[in-house]
N, C-alpha and C positions, 0 to 999 in steps of 0.2 A: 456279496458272499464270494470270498476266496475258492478259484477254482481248485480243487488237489489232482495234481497228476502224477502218476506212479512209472518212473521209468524200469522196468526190468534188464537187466542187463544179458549179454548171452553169454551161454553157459559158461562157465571157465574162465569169466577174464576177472579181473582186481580190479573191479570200480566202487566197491561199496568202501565208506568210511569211516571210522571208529569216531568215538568221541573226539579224539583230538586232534580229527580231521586229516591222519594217515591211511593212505590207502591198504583196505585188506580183501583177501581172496576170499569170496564163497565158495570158491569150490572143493574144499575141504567140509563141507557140511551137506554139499552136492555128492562129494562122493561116501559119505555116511549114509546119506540117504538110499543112493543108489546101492548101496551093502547092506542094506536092511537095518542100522543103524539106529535112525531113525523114519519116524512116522512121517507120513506126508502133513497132518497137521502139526509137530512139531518142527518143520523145516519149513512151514509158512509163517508158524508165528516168531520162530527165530528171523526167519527175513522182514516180518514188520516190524520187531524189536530193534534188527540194527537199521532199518530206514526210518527211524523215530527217534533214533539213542540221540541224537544233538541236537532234542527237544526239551530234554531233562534238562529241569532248574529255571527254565525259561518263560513254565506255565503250571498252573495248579496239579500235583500230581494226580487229581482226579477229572482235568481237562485232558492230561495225556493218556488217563488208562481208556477215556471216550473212544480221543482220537483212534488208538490202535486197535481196538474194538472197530469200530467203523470201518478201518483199513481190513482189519480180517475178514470181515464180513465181505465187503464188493469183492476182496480176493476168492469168494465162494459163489455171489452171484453176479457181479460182473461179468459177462461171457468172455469178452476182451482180457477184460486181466486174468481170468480163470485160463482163458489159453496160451496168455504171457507163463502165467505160471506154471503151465502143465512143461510148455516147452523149455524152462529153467530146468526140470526134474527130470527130461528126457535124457535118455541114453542117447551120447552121439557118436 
């Protein structure tokens, strides 16, 4: 079994990448967040959404709605990436 590892990036830099494999900023969705814009559950499953996007087409859409399932989920109880993620959403 393939291990999955989730890198978080820190807060504000442009490492996440779109489908067509251009670099784009979260931290326009960071700072929504941090404006009350959005939820913290909608700012997690926006971040599995584009750490999963250049999966699409490549596997059963109901082997990727698993996967991201799965990803949301350790992003809840994971303690690790629960604290990756908390420090993504932190004020710096």
């Amino acid at each position: 079994m393939a291990e999955l590892k989730l890198v978080v990036p820190p807060p504000g830099s442009a490492s996440e990448l779109d489908g067509s494999g251009v670099a784009e900023s979260g931290s326009s969705d960071r700072a929504q967040f941090l404006a009350g814009q959005m939820t913290r559950d909608e700012f997690l499953d926006l971040q599995v959404e584009r750490a999963t996007k250049h999966l699409e087409g490549t596997m059963a859409e109901s082997r990727l709605t698993t996967l991201r399932e799965m990803l949301r989920l350790q992003l809840e109880l994971d303690p690790v990436l629960a604290g990756l993620a908390s420090r993504s959403m932190a004020v710096s």
